[in-house]
C-alpha positions as CSV (number, residue, x, y, z in Angstrom):
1,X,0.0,0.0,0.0
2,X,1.4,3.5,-1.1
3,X,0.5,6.5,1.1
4,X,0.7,10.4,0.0
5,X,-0.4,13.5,0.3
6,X,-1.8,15.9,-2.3
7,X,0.8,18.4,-3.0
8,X,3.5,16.6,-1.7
9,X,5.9,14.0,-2.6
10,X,6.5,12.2,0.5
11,X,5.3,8.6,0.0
12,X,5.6,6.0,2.2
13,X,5.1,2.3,1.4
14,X,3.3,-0.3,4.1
15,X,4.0,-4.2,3.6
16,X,2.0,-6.9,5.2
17,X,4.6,-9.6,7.0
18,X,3.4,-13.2,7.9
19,X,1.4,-13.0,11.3
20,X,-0.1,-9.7,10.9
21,X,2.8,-7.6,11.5
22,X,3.9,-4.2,9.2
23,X,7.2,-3.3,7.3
24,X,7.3,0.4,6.8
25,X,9.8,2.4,4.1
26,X,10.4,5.5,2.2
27,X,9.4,5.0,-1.7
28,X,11.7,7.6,-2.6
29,X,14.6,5.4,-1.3
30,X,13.9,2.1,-1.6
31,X,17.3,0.7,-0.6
32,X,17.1,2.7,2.4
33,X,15.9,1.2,6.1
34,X,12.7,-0.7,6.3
35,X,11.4,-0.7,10.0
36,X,8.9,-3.7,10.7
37,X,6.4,-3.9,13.2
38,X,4.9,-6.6,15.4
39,X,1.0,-6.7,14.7
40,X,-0.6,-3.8,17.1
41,X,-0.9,-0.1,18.0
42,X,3.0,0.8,17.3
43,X,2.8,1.0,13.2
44,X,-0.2,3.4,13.7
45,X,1.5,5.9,15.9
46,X,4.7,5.3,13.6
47,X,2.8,6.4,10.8
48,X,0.8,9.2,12.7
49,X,4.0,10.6,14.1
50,X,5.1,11.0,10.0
51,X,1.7,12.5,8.8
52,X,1.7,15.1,11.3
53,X,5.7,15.9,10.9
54,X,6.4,14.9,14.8
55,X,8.7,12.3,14.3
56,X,12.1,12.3,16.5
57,X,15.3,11.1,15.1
58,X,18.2,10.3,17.5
């Protein structure tokens, strides 16, 4: 599944993984790192935390 938003060309790509869990990566660089998820809550506030530009690296 490819997400984006109109007038913007961050995308970001969502793969289902055996068992229900989520691999999450930037479409823009697809060699880049993919962060997986066990099934649950945690992908949605990943994904959150990117739409609303509060994500903290470090």
């Amino acid at each position: 599944m490819k997400s984006s938003y109109p007038g913007n060309n961050n995308r970001v790509e969502v793969a289902a993984l055996p068992r229900g869990g989520r691999a999450v990566r930037d479409s823009k660089d697809p060699r880049g790192p993919v962060p997986a998820f066990a099934p649950g809550a945690a992908v949605g506030a990943f994904l959150a935390s990117l739409a609303s530009d509060t994500l903290i690296s470090g």
